[in-house]
C-alpha positions in Angstrom: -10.0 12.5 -2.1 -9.3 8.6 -2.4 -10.4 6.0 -0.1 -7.9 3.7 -1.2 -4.4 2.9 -0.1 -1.8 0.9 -1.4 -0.1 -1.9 0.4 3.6 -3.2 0.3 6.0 -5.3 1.5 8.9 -3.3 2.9 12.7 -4.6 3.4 12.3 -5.1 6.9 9.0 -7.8 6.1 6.4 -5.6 7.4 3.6 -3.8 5.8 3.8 -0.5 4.7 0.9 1.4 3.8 0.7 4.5 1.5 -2.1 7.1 2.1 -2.5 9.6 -0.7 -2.6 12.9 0.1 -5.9 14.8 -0.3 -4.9 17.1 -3.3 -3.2 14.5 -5.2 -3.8 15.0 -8.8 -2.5 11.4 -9.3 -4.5 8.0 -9.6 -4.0 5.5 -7.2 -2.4 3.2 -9.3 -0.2 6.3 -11.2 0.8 6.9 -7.0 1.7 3.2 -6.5 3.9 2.9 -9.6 6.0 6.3 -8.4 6.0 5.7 -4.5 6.3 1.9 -4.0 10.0 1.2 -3.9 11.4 0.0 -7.6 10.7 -3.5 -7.7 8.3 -3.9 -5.0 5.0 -5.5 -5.6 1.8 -3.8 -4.0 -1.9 -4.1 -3.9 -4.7 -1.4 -3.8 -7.5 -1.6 -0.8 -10.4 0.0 0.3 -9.4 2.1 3.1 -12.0 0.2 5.0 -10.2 -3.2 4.6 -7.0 -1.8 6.9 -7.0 -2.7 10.6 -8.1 0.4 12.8 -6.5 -0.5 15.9 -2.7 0.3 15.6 -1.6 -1.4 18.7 -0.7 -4.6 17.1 0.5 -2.8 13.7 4.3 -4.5 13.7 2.6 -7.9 13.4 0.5 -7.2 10.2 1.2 -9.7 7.6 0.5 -10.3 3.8 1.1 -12.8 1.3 3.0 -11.3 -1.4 1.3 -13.6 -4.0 -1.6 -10.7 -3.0 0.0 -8.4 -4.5 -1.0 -8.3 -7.6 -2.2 -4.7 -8.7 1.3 -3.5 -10.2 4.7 -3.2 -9.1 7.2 -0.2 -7.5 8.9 1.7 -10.9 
């Protein structure tokens, strides 16, 4: 099991957030290539470096130009 996740802008300009699942015989970046919407740029995180508290999760943000670990295929 991973404790990353991957990051992305979605089309509505909030932040989506991948989760791989537990048996997932892919690599992280392998997951963000096939998952992230074509085109999309994303960025891998610790798990750890997401915000816990979901109450306030509509008005997460990120700067795109943080994107940088590869892009939606």
């Amino acid at each position: 099991m991973t404790n990353q996740v991957i990051i992305y802008i979605n089309d509505e300009g909030g932040v989506s957030i991948l989760n791989p699942a537990p048996n997932c015989s892919l690599s992280i970046d392998e997951l963000g290539k096939k998952d992230v919407p074509k085109g999309k740029k994303y960025k891998i995180l610790n798990k750890s470096d997401v915000p816990t508290d979901w109450s306030f999760r509509d008005a997460w943000t990120v700067d795109e130009s943080d994107l940088t670990d590869g892009v939606g295929e």
